[in-house]
C-alpha positions as CSV (number, residue, x, y, z in Angstrom):
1,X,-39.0,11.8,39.5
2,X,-36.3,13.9,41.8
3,X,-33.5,13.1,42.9
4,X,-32.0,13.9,46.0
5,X,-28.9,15.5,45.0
6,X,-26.9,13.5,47.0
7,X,-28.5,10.4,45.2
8,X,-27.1,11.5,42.1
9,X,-24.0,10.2,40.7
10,X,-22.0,9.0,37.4
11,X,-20.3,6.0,38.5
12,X,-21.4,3.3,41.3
13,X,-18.2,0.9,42.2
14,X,-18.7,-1.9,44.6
15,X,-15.5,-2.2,46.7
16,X,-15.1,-5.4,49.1
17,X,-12.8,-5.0,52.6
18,X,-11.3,-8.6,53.3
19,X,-8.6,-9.7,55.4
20,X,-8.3,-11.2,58.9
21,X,-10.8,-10.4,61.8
22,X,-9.5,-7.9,64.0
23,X,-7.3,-6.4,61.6
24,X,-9.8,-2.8,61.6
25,X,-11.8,-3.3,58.2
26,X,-14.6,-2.0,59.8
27,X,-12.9,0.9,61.6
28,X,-11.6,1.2,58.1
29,X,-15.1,1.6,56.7
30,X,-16.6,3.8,59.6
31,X,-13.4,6.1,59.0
32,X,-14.0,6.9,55.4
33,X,-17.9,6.7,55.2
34,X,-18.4,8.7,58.5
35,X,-15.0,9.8,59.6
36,X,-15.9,7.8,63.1
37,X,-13.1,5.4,64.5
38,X,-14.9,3.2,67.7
39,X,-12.4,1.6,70.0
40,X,-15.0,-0.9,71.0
41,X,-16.1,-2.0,67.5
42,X,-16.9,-5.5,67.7
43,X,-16.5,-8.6,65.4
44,X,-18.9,-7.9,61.8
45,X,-21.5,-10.8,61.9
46,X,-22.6,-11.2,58.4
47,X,-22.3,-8.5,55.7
48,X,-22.5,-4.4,55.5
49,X,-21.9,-2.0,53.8
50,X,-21.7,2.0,53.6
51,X,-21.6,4.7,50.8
52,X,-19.8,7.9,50.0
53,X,-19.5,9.9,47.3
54,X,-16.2,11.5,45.9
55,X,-15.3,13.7,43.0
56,X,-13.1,12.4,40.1
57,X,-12.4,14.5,37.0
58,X,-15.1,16.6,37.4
59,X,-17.4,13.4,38.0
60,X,-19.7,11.9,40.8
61,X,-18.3,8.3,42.0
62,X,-20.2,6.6,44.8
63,X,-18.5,4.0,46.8
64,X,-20.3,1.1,48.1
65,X,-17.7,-0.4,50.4
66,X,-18.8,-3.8,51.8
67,X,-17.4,-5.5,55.1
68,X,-17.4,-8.7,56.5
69,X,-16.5,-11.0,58.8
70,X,-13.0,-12.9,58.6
71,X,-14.2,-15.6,60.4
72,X,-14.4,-18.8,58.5
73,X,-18.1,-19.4,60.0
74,X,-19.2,-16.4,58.1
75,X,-17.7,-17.6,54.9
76,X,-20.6,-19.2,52.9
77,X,-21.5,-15.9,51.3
78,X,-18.1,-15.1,49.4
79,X,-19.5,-15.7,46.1
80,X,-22.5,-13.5,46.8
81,X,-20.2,-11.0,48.4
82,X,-17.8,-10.5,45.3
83,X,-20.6,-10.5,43.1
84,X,-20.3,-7.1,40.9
85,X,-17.0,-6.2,43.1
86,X,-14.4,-3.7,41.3
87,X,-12.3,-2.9,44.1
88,X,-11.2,-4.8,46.9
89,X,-8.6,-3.8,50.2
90,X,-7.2,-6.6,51.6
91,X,-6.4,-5.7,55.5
92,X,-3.3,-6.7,57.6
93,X,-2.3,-5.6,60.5
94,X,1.0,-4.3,60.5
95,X,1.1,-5.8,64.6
96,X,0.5,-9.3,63.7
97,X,2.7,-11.1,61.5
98,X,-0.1,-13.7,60.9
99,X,-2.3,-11.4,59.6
100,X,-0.1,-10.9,57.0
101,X,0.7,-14.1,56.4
102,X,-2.6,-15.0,55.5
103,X,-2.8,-11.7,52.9
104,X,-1.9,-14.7,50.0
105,X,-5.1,-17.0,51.1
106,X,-7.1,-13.5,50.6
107,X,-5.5,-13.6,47.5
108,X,-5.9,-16.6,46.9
109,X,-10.1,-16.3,47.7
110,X,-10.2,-13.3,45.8
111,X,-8.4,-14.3,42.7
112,X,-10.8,-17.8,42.8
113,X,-14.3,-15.9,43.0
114,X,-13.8,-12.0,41.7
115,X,-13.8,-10.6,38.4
116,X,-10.3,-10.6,37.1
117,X,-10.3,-7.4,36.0
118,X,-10.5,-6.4,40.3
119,X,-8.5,-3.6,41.5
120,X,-6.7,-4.6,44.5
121,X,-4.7,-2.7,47.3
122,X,-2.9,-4.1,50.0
123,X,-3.4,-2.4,53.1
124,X,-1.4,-1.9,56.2
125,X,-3.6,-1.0,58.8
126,X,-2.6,0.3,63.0
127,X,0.4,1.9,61.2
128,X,-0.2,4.3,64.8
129,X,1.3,0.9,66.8
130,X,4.5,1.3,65.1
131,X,6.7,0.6,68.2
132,X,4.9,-2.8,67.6
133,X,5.5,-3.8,64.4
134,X,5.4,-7.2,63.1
135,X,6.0,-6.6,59.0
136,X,8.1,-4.3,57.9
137,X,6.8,-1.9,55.0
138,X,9.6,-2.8,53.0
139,X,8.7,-6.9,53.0
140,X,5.0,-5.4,52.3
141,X,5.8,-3.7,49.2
142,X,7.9,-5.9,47.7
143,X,5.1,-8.5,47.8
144,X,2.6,-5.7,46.4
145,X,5.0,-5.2,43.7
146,X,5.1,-9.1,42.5
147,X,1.9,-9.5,42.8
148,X,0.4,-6.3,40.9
149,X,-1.6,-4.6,43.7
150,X,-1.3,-1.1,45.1
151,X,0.2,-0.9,49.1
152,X,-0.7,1.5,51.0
153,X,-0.1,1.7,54.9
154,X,-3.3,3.1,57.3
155,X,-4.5,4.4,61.1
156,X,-8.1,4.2,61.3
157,X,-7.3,5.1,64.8
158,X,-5.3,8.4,63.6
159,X,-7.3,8.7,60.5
160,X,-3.5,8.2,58.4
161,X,-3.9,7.2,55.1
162,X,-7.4,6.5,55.1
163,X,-8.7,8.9,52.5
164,X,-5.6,8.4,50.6
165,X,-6.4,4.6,50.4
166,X,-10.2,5.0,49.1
167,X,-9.3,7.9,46.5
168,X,-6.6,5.7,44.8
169,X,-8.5,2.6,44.7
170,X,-11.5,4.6,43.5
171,X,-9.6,6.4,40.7
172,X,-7.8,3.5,39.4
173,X,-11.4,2.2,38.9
174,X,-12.4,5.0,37.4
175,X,-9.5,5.2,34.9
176,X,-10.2,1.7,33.7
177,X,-14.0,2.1,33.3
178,X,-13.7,4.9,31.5
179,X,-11.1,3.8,28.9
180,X,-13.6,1.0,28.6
181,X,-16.7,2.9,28.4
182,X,-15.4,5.1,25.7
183,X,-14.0,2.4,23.4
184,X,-16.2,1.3,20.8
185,X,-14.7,-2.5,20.9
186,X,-15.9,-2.7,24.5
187,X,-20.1,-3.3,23.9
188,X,-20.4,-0.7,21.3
189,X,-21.0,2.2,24.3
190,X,-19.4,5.3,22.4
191,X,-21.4,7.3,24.2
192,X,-20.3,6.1,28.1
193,X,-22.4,5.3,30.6
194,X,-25.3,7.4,31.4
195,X,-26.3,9.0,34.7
196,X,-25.4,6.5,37.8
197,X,-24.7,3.5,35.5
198,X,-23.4,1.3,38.0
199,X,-20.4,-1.0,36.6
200,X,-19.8,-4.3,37.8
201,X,-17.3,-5.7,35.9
202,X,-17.9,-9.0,34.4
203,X,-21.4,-9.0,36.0
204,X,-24.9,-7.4,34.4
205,X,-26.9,-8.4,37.3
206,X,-28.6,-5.0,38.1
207,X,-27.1,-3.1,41.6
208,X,-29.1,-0.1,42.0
209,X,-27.5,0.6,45.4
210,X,-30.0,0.1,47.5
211,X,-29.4,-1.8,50.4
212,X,-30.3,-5.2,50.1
213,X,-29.7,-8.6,51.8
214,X,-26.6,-10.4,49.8
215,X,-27.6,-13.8,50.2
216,X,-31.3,-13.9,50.2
C-alpha cells in the first residue's frame, strides 16, 4: 500500500488550543496549519482540528492541533477532547485582563482531565494591540515560571510568534518521547517507535489521524 508522501511521518502528537472564546485560538490554528489569519472568524461550535507536518532532528512530526469552543455550552466534550493530548496552548489575550484571569481555571480543567505528563505553554495572543494591553508580559511570565509551563507572546493577526509557539511545544514533545521511547524501562521499546507511531501519553486507544467525530 503507498503512501502519499505527505502521509508519512515518525511521530503523530495531538495538541489541544484552550482558553477563552475570542481570545484567537482558531486564528491561531488557521495561522500555523495554513498560514491564513480571517478577521471575520467566528465563534468554533463544537470541535476541529488541522494538521501539519514539521521537521525535528532529521524526523517527520505531524501536528494534529485541535480547537474548540470556550464557551461553557460546548463543554461536555472535555474528556473526549484531551483524550490522547500531549500538548496543549492555553490562549489569553494580552487586551483583556479577564482572559487571563481565567488562564488558572484552564489550568485547573487541564490539570483535572489530561495526562500529567502534558506539555503546556502559555500563550499571549494580539501581542499587535500592544497600545492596549491589559497583562503585562512580565506578570505573564512570572506565573509561567511557578507553574512549569513555557510563555510565549503571539499575533495571529501579524503572524508574530506563531511558528515559534508550535516548533517549541512540538519539540519539547519530541524530546520527552524520545527519551522515553529509547529507554528500555519504559515498555521494553529499545527499538523506538516505528513509522507514524502515534503517542498519546497515558492513552493506547488507537489515533490514526484520520478525522473523526470526538464524541460519537
Amino acid at each position: 500500500m503507498s503512501h502519499k508522501p505527505d502521509d508519512e511521518y515518525d511521530f503523530l502528537f495531538k495538541v489541544v488550543l484552550i482558553g477563552d472564546s475570542g481570545v484567537g485560538k482558531s486564528n491561531l490554528l488557521s495561522r500555523f496549519t495554513r498560514n491564513e489569519f480571517n478577521l471575520e472568524s467566528k465563534s468554533t461550535i463544537g470541535v476541529e482540528f488541522a494538521t501539519r507536518s514539521i521537521q525535528v532532528d532529521g524526523k517527520t512530526i505531524k501536528a494534529q492541533i485541535w480547537d474548540t469552543a470556550g464557551q461553557e455550552r460546548y463543554r461536555a466534550i472535555t474528556s473526549a477532547y484531551y483524550r490522547g493530548a500531549v500538548g496543549a496552548l492555553l490562549v489569553y489575550d494580552i487586551t483583556k485582563h479577564v482572559t487571563y484571569e481565567n488562564v488558572e481555571r484552564w489550568l485547573k480543567e487541564l490539570r483535572d482531565h489530561a495526562d500529567s505528563n502534558i506539555v503546556i505553554m502559555l500563550v499571549g495572543n494580539k501581542s499587535d494591540l500592544r497600545h492596549l494591553r491589559g497583562v503585562s508580559t512580565e506578570d505573564s511570565q512570572a506565573f509561567a515560571e511557578k507553574e512549569g509551563l513555557f510563555f510565549i507572546e503571539t499575533s495571529a493577526l501579524e503572524s508574530t510568534n506563531v511558528e515559534q509557539a508550535f516548533q517549541i511545544i512540538l519539540t519539547e514533545i519530541y524530546r520527552i518521547v524520545s527519551k522515553k521511547a529509547f529507554d528500555p524501562v519504559e515498555g521494553g521499546n529499545t527499538a523506538g517507535p516505528s513509522k507514524g507511531t502515534t503517542i498519546n501519553v497515558g492513552d493506547t486507544s488507537a489515533e490514526d489521524g484520520k478525522k473523526k467525530s470526538c464524541c460519537s
